[in-house]
C-alpha beads as a LAMMPS data file, in Angstrom:
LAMMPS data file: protein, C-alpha beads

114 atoms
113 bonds

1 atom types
1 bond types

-500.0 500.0 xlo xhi
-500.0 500.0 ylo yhi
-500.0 500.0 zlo zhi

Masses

1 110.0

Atoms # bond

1 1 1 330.174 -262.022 212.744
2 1 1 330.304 -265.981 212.679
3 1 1 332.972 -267.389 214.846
4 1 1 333.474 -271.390 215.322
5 1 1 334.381 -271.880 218.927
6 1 1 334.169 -275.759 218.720
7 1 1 333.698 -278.096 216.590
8 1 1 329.299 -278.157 217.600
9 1 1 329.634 -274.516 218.905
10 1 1 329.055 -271.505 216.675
11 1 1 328.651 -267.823 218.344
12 1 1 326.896 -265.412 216.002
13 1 1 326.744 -261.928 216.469
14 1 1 323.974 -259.658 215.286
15 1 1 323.027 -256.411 214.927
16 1 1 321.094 -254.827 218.568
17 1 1 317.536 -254.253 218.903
18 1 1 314.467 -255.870 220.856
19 1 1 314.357 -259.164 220.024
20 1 1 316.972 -259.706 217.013
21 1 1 318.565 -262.026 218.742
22 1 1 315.652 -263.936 219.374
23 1 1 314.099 -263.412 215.917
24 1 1 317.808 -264.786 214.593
25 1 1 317.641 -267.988 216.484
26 1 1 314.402 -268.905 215.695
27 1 1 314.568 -268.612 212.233
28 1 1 318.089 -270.446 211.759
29 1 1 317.478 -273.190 214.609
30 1 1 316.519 -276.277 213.117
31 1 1 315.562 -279.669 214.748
32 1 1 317.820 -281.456 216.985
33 1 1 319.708 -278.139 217.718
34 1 1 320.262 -276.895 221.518
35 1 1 319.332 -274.011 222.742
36 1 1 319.820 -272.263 226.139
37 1 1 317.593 -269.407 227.090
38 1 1 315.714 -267.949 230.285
39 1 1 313.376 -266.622 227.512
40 1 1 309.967 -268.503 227.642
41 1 1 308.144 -267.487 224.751
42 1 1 311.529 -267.941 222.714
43 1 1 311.450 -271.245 223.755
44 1 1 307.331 -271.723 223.075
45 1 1 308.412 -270.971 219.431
46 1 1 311.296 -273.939 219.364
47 1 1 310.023 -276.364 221.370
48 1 1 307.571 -277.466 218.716
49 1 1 310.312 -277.486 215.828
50 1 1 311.893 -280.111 217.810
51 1 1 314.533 -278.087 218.895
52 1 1 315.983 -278.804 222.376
53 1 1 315.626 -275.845 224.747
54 1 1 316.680 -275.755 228.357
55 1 1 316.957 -272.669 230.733
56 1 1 320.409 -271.632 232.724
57 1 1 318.374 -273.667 236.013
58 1 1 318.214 -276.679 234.116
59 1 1 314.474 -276.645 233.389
60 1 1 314.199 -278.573 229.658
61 1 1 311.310 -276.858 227.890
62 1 1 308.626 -279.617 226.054
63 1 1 305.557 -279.542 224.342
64 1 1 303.794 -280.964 227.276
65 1 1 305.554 -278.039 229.173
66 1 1 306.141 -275.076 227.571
67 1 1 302.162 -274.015 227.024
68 1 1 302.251 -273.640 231.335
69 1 1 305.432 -272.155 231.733
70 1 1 304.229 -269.210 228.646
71 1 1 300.611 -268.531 230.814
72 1 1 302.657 -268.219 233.743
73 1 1 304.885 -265.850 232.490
74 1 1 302.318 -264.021 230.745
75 1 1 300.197 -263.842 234.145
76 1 1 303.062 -262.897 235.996
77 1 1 303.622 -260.020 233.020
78 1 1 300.236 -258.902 233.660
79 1 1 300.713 -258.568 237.410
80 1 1 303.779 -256.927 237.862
81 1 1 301.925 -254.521 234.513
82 1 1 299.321 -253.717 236.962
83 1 1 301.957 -252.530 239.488
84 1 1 301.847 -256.268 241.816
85 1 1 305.240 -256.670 243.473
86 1 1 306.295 -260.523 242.121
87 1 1 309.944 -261.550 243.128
88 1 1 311.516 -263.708 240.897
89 1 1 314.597 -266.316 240.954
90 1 1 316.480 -266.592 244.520
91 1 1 319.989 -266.156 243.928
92 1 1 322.114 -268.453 240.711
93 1 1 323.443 -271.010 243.306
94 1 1 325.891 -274.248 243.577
95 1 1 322.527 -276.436 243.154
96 1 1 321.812 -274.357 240.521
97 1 1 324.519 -274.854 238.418
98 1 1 324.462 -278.389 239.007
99 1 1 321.133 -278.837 237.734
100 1 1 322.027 -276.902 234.305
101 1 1 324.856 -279.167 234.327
102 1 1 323.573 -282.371 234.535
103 1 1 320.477 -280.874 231.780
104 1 1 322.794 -279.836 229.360
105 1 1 324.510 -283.420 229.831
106 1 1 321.505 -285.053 229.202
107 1 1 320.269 -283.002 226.517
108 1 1 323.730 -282.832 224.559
109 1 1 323.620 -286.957 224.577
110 1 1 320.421 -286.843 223.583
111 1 1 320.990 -284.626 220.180
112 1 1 324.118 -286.633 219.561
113 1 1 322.138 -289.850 219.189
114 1 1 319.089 -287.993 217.320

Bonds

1 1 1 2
2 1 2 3
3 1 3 4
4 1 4 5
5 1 5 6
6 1 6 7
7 1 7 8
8 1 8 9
9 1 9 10
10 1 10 11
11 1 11 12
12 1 12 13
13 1 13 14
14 1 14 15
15 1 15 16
16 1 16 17
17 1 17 18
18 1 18 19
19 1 19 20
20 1 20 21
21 1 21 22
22 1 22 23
23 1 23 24
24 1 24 25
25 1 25 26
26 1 26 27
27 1 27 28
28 1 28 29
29 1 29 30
30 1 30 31
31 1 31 32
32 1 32 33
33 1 33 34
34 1 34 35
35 1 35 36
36 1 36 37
37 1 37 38
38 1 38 39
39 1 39 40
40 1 40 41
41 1 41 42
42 1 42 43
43 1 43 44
44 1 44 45
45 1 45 46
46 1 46 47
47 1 47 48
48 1 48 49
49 1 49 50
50 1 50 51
51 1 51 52
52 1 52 53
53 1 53 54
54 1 54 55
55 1 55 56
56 1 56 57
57 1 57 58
58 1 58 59
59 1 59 60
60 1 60 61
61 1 61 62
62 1 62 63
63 1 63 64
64 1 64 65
65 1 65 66
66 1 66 67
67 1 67 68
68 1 68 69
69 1 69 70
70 1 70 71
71 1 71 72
72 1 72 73
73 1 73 74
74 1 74 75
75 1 75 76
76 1 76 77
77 1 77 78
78 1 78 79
79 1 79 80
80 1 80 81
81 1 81 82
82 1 82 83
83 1 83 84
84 1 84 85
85 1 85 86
86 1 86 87
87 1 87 88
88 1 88 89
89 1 89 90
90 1 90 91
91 1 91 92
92 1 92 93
93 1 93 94
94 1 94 95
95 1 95 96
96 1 96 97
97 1 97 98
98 1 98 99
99 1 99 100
100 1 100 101
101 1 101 102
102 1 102 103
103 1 103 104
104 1 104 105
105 1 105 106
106 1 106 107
107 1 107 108
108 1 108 109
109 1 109 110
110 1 110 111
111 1 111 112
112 1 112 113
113 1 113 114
């Protein structure tokens, strides 16, 4: 199902499954499209197609970045694997939202003049 919500805003639906989604996006994303996802090694197979990825906290994903932020997760994996209590995110907040904001502001200006 391929709806146009706006005029730079298409929402695709596809069929369920572990990672179809994410298999989905990164084979139709192409450079200088945005992408928002919490998913790190989603975004460690963008970033280097030069495809802008930022998560719902505002973080923009980079080649210089995204290498760190995949170990981590994949450390973090391991531990909480191995039965290690981790925690995670505090709670979505105000700031938060702010931050993803002011991201997605900056990255949206930034693909418009690419």
């Amino acid at each position: 199902v391929v709806q146009h919500v706006e005029q730079f805003v298409v929402l695709r639906r596809v069929d369920g499954g572990a990672d179809v989604a994410d298999a989905y996006i990164a084979s139709h994303a192409v450079a200088g499209d945005v992408v928002i996802t919490a998913d790190i090694p989603l975004a460690a197979i963008l970033v280097p197609n030069r495809i802008y990825v930022i998560d719902p906290r505002g973080e923009l994903y980079t080649e210089e970045s995204i290498g760190e932020r995949l170990s981590v997760r994949n450390f973090m994996e391991g531990l909480r694997g191995s039965g290690v209590e981790t925690g995670g995110h505090g709670t979505y907040g105000a700031r938060d939202k702010q931050q993803f904001a002011n991201a997605l502001d900056r990255v949206l200006a930034k693909a418009l003049r690419a």
